[in-house]
PDB file of N, CA, C and O in Angstrom:
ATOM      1  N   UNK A   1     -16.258 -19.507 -26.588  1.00  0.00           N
ATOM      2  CA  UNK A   1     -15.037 -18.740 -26.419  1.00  0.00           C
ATOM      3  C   UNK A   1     -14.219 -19.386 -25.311  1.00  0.00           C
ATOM      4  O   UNK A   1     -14.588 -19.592 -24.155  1.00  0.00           O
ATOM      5  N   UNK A   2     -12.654 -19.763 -26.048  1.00  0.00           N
ATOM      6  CA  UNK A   2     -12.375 -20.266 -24.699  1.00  0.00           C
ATOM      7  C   UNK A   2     -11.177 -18.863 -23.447  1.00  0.00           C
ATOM      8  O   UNK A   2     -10.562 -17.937 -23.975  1.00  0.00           O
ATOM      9  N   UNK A   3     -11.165 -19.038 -22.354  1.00  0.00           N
ATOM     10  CA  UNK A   3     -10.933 -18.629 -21.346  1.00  0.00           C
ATOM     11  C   UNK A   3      -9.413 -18.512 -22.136  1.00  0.00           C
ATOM     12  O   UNK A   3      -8.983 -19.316 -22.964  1.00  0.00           O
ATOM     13  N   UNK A   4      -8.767 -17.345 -21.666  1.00  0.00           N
ATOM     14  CA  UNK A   4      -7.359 -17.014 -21.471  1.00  0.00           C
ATOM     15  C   UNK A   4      -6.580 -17.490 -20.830  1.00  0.00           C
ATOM     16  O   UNK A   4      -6.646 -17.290 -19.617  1.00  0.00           O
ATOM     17  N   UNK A   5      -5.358 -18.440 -21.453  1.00  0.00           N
ATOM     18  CA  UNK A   5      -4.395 -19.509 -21.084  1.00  0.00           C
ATOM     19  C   UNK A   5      -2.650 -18.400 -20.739  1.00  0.00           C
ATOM     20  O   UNK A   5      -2.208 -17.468 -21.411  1.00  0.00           O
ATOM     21  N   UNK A   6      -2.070 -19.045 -19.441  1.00  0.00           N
ATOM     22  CA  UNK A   6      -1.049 -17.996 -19.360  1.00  0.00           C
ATOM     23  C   UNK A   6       0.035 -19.275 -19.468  1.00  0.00           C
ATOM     24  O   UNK A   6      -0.168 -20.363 -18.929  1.00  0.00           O
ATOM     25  N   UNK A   7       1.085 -18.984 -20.170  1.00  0.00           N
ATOM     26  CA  UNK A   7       2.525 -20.318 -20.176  1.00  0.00           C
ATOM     27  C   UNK A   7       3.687 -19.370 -20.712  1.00  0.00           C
ATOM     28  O   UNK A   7       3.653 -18.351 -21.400  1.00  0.00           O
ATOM     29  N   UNK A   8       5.025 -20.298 -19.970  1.00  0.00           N
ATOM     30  CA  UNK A   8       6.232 -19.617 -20.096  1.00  0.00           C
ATOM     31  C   UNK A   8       6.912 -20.669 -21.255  1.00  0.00           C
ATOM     32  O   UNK A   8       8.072 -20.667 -21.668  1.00  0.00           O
ATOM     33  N   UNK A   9       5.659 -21.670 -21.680  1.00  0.00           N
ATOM     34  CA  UNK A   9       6.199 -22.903 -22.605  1.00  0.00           C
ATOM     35  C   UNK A   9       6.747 -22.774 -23.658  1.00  0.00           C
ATOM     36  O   UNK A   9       5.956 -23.100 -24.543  1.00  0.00           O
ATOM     37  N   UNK A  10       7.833 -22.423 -24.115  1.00  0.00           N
ATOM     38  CA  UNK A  10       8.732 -22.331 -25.252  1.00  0.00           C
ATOM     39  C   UNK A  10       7.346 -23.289 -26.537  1.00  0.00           C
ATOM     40  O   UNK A  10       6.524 -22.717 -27.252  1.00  0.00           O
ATOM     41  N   UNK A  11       7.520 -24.478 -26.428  1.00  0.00           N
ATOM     42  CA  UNK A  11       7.106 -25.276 -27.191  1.00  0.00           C
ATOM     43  C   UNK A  11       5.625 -25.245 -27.586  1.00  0.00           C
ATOM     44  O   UNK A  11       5.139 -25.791 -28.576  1.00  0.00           O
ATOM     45  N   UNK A  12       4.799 -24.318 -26.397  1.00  0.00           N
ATOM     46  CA  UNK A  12       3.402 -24.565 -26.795  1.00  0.00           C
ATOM     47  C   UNK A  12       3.293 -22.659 -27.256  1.00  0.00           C
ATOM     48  O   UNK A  12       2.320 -22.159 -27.819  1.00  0.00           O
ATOM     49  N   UNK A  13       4.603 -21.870 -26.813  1.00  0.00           N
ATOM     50  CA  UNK A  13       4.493 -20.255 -27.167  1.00  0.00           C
ATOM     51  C   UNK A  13       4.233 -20.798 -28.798  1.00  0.00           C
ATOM     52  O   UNK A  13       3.299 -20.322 -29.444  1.00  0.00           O
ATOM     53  N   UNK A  14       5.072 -21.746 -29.339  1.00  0.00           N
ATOM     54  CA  UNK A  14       5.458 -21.691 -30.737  1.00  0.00           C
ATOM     55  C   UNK A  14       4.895 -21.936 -31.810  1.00  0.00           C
ATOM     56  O   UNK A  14       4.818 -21.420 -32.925  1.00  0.00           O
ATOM     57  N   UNK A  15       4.257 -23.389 -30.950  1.00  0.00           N
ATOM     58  CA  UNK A  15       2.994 -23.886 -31.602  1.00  0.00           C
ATOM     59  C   UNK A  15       1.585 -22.806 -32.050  1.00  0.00           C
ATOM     60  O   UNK A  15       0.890 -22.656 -33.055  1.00  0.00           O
ATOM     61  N   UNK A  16       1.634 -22.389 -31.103  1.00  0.00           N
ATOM     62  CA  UNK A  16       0.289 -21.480 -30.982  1.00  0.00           C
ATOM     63  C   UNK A  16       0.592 -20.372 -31.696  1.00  0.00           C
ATOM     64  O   UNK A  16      -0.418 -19.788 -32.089  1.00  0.00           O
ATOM     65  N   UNK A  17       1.638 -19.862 -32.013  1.00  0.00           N
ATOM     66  CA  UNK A  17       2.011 -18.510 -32.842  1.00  0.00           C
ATOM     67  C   UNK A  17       2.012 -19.159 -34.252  1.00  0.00           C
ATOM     68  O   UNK A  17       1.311 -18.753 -35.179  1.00  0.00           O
ATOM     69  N   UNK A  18       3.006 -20.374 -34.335  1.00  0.00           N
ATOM     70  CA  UNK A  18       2.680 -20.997 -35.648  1.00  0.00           C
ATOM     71  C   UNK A  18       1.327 -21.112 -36.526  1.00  0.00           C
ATOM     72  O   UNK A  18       1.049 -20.582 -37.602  1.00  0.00           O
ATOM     73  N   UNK A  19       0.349 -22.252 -35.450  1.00  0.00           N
ATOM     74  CA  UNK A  19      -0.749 -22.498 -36.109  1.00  0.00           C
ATOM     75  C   UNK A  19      -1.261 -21.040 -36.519  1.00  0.00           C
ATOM     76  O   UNK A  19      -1.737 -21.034 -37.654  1.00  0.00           O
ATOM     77  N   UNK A  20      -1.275 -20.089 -36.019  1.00  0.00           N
ATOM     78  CA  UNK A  20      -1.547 -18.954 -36.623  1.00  0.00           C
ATOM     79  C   UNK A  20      -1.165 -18.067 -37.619  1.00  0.00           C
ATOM     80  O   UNK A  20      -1.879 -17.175 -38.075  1.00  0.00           O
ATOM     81  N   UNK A  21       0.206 -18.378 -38.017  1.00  0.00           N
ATOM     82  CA  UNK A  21       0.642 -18.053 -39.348  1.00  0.00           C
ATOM     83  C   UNK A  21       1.748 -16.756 -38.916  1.00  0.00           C
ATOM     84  O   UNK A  21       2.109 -15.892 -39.715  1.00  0.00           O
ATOM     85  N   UNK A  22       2.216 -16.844 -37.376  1.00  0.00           N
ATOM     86  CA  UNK A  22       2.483 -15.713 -36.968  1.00  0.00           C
ATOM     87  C   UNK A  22       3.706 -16.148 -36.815  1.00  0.00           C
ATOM     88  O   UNK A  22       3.965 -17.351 -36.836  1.00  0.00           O
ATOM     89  N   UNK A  23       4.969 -14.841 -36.575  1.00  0.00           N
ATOM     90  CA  UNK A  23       6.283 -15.085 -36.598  1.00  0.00           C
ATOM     91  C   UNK A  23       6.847 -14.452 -35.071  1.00  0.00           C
ATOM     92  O   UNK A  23       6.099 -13.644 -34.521  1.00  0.00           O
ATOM     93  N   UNK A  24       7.582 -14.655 -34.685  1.00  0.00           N
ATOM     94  CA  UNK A  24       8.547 -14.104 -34.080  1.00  0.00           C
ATOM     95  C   UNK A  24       8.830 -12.396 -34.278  1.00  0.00           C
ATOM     96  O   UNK A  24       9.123 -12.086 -35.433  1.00  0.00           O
ATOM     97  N   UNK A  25       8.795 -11.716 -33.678  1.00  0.00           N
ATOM     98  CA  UNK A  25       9.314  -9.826 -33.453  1.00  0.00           C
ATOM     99  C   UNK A  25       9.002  -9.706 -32.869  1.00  0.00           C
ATOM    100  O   UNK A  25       8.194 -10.420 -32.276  1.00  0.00           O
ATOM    101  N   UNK A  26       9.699  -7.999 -32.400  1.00  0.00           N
ATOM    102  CA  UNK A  26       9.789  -7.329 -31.694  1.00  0.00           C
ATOM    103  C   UNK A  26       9.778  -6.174 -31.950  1.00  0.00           C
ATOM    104  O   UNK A  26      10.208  -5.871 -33.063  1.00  0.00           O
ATOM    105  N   UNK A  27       9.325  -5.147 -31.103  1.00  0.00           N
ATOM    106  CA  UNK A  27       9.581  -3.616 -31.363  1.00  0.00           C
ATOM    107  C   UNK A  27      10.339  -2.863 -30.803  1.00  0.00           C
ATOM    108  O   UNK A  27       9.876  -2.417 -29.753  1.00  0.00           O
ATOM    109  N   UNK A  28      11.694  -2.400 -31.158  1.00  0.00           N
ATOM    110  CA  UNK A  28      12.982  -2.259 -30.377  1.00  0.00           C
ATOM    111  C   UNK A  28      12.344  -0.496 -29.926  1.00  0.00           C
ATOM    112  O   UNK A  28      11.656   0.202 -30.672  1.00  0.00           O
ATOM    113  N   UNK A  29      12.660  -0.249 -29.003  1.00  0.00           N
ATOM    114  CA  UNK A  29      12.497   0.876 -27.774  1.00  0.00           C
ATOM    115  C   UNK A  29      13.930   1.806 -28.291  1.00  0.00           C
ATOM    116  O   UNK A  29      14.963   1.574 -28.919  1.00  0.00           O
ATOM    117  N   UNK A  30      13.275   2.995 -27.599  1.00  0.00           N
ATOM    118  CA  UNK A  30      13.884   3.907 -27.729  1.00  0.00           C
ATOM    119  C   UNK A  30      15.870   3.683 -26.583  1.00  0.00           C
ATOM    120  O   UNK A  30      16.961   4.253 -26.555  1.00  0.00           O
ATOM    121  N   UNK A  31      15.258   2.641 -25.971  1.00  0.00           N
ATOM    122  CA  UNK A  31      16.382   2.179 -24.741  1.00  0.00           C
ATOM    123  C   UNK A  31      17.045   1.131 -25.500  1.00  0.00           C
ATOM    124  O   UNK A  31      16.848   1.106 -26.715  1.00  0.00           O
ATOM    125  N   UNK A  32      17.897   0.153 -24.896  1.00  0.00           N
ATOM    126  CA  UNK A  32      18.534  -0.698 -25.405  1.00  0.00           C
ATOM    127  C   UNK A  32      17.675  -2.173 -25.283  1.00  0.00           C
ATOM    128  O   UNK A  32      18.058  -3.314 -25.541  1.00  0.00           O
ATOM    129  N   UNK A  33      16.122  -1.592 -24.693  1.00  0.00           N
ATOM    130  CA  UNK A  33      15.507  -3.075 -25.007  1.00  0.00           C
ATOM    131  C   UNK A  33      14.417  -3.426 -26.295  1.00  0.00           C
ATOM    132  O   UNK A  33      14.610  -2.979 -27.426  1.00  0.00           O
ATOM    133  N   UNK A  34      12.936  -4.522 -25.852  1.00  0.00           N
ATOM    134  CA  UNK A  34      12.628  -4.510 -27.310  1.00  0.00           C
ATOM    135  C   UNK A  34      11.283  -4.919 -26.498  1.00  0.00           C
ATOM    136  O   UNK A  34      11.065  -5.238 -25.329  1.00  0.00           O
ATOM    137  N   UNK A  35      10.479  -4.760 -27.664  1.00  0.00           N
ATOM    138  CA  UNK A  35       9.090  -5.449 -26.780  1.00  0.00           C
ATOM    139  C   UNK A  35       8.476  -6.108 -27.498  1.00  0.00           C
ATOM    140  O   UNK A  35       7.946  -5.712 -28.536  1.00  0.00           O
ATOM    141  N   UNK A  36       8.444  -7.530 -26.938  1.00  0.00           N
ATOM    142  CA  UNK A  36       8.216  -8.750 -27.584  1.00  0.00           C
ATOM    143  C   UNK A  36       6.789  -8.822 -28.448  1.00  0.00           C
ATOM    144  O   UNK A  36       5.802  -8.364 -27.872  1.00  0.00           O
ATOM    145  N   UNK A  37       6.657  -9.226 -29.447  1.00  0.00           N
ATOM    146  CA  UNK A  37       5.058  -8.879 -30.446  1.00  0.00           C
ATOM    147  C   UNK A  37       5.065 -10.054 -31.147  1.00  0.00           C
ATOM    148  O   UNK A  37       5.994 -10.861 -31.111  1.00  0.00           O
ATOM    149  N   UNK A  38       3.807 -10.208 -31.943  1.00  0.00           N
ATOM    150  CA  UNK A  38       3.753 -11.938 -32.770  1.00  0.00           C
ATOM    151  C   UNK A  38       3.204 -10.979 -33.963  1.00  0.00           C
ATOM    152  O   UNK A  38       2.252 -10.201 -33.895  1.00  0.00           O
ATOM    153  N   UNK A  39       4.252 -11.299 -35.336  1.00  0.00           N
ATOM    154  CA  UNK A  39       3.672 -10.588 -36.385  1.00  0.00           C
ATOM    155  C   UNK A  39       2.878 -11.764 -37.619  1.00  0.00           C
ATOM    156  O   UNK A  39       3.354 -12.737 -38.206  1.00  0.00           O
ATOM    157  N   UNK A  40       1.468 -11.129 -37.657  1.00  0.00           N
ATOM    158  CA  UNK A  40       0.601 -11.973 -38.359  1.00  0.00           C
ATOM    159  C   UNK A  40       0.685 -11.814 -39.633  1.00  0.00           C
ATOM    160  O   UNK A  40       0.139 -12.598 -40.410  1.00  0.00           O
ATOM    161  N   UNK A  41       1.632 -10.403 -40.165  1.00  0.00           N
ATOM    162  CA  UNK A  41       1.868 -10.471 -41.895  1.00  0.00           C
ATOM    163  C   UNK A  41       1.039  -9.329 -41.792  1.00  0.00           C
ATOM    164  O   UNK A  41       0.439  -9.049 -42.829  1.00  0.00           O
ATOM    165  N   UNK A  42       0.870  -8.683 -40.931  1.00  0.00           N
ATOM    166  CA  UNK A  42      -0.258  -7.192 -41.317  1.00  0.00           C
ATOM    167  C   UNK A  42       1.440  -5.811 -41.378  1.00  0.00           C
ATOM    168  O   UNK A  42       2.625  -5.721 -41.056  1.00  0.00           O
ATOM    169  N   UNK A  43       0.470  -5.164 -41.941  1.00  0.00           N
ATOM    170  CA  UNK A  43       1.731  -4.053 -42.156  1.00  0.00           C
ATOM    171  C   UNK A  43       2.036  -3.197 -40.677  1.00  0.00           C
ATOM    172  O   UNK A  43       1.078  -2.839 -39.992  1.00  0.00           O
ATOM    173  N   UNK A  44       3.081  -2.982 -40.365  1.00  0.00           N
ATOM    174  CA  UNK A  44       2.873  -2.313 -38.751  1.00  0.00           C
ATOM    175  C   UNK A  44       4.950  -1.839 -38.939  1.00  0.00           C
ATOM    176  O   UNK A  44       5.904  -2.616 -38.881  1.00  0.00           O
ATOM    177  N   UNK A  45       4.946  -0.827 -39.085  1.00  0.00           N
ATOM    178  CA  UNK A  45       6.203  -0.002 -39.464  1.00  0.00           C
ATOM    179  C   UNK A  45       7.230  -0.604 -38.216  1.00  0.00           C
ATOM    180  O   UNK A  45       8.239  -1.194 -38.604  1.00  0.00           O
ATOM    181  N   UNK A  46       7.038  -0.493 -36.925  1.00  0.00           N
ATOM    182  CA  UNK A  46       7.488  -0.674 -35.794  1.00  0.00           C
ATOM    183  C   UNK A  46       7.869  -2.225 -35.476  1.00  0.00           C
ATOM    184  O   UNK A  46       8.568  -2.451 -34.488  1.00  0.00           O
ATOM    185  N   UNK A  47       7.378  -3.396 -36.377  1.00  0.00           N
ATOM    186  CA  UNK A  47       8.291  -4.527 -35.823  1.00  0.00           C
ATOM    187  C   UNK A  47       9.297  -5.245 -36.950  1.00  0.00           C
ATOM    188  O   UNK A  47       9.116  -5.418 -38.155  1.00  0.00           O
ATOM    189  N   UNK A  48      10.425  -5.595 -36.094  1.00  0.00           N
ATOM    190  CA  UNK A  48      11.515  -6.062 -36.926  1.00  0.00           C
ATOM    191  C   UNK A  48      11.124  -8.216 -36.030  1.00  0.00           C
ATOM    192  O   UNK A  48      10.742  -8.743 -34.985  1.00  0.00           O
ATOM    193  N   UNK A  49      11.546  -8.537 -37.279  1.00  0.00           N
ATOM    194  CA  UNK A  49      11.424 -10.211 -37.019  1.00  0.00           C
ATOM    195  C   UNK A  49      12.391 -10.447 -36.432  1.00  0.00           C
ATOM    196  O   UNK A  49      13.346  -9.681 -36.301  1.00  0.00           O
ATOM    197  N   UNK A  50      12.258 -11.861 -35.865  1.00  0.00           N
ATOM    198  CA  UNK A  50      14.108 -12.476 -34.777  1.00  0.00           C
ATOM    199  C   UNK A  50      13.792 -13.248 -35.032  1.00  0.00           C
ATOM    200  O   UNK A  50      12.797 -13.698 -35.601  1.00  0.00           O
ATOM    201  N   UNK A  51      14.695 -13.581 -34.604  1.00  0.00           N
ATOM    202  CA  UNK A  51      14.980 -15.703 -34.658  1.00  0.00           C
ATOM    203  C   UNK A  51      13.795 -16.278 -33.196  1.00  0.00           C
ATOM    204  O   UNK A  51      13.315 -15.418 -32.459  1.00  0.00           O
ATOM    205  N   UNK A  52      13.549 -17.440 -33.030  1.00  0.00           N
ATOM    206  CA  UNK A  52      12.767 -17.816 -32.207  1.00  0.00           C
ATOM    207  C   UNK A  52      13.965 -17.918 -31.002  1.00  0.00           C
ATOM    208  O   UNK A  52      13.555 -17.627 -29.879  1.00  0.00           O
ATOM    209  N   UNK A  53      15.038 -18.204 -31.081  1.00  0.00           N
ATOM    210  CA  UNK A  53      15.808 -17.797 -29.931  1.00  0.00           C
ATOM    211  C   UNK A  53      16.117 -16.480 -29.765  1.00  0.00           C
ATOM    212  O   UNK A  53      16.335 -16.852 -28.612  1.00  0.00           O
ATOM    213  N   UNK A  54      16.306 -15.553 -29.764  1.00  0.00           N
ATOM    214  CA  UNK A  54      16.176 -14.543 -29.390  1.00  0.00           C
ATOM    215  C   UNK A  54      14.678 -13.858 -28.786  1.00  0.00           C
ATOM    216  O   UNK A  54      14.590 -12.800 -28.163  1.00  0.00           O
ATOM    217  N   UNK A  55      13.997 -14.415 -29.012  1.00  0.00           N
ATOM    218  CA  UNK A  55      12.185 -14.249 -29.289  1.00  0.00           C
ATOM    219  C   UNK A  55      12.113 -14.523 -27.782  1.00  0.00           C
ATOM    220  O   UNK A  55      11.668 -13.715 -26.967  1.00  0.00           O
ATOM    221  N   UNK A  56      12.612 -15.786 -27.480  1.00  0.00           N
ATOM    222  CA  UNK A  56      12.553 -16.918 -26.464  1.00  0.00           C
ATOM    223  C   UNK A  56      13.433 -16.191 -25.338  1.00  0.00           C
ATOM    224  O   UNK A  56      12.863 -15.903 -24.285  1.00  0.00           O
ATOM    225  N   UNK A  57      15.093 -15.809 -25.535  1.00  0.00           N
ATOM    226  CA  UNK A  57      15.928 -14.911 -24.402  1.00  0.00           C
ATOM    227  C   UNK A  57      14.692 -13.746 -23.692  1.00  0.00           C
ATOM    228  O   UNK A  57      14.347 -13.411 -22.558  1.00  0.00           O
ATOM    229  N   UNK A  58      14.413 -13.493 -24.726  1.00  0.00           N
ATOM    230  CA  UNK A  58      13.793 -11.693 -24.090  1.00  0.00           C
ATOM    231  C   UNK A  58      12.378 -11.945 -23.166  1.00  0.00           C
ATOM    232  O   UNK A  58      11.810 -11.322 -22.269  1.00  0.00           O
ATOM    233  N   UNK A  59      12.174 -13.028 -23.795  1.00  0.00           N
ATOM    234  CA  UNK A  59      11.077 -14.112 -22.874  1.00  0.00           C
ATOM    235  C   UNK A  59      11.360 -13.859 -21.195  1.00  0.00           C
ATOM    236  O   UNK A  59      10.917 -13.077 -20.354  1.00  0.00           O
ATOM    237  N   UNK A  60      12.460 -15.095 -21.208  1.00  0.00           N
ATOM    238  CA  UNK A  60      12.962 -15.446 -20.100  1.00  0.00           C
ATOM    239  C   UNK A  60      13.839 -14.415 -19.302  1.00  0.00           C
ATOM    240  O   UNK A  60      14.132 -14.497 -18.109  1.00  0.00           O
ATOM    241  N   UNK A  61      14.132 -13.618 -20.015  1.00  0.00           N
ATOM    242  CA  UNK A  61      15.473 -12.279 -19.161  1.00  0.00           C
ATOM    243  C   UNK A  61      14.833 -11.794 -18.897  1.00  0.00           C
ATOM    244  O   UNK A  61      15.054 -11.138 -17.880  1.00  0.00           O
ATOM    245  N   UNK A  62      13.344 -11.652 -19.613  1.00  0.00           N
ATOM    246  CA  UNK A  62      12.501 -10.422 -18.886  1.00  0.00           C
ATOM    247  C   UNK A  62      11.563 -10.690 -17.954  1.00  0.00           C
ATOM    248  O   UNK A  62      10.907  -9.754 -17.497  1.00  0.00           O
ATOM    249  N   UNK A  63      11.363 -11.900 -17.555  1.00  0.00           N
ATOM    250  CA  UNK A  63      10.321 -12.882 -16.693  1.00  0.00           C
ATOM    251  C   UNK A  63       9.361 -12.603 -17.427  1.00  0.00           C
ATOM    252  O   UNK A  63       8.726 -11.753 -16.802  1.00  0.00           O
ATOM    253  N   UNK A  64       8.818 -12.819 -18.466  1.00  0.00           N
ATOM    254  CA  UNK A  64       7.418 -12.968 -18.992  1.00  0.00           C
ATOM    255  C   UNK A  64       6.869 -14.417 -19.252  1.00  0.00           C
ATOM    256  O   UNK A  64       7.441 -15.506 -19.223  1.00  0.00           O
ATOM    257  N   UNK A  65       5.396 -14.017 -19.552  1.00  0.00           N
ATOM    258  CA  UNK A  65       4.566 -15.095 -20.031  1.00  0.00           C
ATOM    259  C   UNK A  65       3.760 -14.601 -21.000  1.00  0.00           C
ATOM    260  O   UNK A  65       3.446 -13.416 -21.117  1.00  0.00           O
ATOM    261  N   UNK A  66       3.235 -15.985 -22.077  1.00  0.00           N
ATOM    262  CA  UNK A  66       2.503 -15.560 -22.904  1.00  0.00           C
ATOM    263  C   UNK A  66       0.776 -15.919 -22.181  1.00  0.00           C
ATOM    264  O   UNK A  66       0.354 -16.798 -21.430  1.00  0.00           O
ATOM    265  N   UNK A  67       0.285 -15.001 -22.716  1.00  0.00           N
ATOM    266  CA  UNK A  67      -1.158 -15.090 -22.257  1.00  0.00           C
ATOM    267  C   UNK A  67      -2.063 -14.778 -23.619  1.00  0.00           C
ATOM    268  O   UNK A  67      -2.311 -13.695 -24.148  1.00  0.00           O
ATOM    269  N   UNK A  68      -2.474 -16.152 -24.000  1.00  0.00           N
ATOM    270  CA  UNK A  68      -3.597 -16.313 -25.078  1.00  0.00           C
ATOM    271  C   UNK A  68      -4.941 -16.970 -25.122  1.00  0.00           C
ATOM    272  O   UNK A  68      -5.248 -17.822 -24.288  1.00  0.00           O
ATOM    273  N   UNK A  69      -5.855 -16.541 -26.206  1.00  0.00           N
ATOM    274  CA  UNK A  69      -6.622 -17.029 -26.143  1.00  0.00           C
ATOM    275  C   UNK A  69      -6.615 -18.619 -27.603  1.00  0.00           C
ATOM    276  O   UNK A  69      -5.959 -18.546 -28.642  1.00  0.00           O
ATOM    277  N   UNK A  70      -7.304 -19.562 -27.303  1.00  0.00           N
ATOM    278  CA  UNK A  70      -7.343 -20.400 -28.358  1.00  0.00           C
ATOM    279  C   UNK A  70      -8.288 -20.049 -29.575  1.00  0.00           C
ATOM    280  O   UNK A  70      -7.918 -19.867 -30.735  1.00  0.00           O
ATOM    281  N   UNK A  71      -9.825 -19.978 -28.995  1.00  0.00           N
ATOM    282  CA  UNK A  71     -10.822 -19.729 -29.989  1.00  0.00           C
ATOM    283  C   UNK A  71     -11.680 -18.368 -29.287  1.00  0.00           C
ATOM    284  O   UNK A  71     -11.633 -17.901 -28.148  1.00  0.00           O
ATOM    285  N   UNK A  72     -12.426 -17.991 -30.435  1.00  0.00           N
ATOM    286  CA  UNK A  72     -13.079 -17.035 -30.326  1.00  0.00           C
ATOM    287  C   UNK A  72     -14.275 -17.451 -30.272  1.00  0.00           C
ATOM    288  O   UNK A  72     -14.700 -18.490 -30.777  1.00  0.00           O
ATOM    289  N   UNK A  73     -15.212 -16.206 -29.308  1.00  0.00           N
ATOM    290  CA  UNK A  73     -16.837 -16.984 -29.119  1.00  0.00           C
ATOM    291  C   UNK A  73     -17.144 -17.225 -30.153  1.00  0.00           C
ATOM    292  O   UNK A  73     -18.090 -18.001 -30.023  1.00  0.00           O
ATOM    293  N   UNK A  74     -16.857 -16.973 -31.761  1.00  0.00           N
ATOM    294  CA  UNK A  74     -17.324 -17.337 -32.642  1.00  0.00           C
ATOM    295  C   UNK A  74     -17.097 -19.121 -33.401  1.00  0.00           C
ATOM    296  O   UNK A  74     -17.323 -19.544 -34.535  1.00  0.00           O
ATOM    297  N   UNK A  75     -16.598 -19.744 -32.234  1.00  0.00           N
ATOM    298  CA  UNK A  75     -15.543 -21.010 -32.501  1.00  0.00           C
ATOM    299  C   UNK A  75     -14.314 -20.868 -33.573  1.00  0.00           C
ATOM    300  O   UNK A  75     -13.734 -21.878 -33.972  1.00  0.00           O
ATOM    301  N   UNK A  76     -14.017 -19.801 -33.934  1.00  0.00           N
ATOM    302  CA  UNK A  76     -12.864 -19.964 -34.622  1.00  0.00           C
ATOM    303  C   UNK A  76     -11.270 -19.561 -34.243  1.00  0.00           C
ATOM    304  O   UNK A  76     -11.203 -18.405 -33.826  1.00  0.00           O
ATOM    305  N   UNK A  77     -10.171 -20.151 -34.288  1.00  0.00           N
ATOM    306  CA  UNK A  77      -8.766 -19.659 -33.948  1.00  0.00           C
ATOM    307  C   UNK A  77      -8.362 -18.046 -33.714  1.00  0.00           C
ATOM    308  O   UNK A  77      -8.144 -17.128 -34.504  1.00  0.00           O
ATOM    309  N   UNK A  78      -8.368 -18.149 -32.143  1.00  0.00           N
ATOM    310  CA  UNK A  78      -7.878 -16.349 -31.934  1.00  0.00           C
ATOM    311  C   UNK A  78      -6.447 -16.081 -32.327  1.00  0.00           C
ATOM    312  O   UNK A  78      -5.469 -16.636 -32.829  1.00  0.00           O
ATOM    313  N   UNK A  79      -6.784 -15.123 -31.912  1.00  0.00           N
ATOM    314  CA  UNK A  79      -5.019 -14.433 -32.163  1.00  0.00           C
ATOM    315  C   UNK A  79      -4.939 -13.446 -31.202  1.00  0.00           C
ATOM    316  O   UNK A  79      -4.282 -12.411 -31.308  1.00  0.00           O
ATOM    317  N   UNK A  80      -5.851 -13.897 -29.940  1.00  0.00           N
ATOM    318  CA  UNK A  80      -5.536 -13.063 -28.876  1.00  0.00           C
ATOM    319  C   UNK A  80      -4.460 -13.286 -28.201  1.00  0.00           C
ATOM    320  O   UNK A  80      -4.274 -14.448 -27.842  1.00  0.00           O
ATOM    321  N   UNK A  81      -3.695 -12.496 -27.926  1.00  0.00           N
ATOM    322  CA  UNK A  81      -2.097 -12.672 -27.141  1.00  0.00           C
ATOM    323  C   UNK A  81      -1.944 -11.583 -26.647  1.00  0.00           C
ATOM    324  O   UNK A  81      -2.596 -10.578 -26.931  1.00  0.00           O
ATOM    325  N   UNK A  82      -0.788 -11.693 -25.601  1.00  0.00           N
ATOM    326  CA  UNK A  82       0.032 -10.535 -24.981  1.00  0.00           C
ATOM    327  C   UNK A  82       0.889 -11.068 -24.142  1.00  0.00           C
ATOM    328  O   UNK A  82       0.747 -12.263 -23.881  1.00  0.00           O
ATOM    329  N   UNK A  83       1.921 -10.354 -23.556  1.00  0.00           N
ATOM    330  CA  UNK A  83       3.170 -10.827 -22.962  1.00  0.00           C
ATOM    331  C   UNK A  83       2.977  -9.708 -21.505  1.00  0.00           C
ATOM    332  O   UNK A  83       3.081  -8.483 -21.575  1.00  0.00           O
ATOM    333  N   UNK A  84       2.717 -10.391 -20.410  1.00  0.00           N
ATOM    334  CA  UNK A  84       2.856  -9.807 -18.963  1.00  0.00           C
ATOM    335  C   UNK A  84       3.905 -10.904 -18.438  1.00  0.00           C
ATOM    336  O   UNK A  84       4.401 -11.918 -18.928  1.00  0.00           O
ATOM    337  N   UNK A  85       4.076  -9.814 -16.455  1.00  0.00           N
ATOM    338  CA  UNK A  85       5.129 -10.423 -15.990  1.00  0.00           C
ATOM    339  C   UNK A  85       4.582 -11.650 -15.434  1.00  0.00           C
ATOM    340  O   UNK A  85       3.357 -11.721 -15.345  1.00  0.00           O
ATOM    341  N   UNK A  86       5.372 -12.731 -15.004  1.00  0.00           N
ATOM    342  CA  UNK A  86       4.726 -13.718 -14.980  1.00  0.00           C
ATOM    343  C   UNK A  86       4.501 -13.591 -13.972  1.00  0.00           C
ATOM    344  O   UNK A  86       3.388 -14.085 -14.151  1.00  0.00           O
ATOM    345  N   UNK A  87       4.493 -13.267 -12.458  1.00  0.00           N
ATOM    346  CA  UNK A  87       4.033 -13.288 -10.971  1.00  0.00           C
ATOM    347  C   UNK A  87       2.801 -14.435 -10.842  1.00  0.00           C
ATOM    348  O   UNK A  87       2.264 -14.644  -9.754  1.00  0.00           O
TER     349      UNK A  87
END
């Protein structure tokens, strides 16, 4: 299992959501903001897709980072993720 990786890397966020088959969304809030999510094609009522720039703004306006995992103790491709502040 590997250890949990944290990056603000546009290019390696993308890669890593890609190789996974995952897209770009968000789940827009009851406020005028949205909260950033990676949709894997599972059914989930609450996220609408964006463009990878927009994906990427809400990134950076909001100071976040992505924090993932690569593989699972089982050696195979995670799909562990989440978006904290970056501090």
């Amino acid at each position: 299992m590997s250890e949990p990786l944290k990056t603000t890397n546009h290019e390696v966020i993308r890669a890593w959501i890609e190789a996974r088959e995952g897209r770009p969304a968000v789940a827009r809030t009851a406020a005028k903001g949205a909260v950033l999510r990676v949709d894997f094609g599972e059914h989930e009522d609450d996220l609408e897709p964006v463009e990878w720039e927009e994906f990427f703004t809400i990134l950076d306006d909001n100071k976040l980072a992505f924090v993932h995992q690569d593989i699972t103790a089982e050696g195979l491709p995670s799909r562990l993720n989440e978006f904290v502040e970056r501090g």
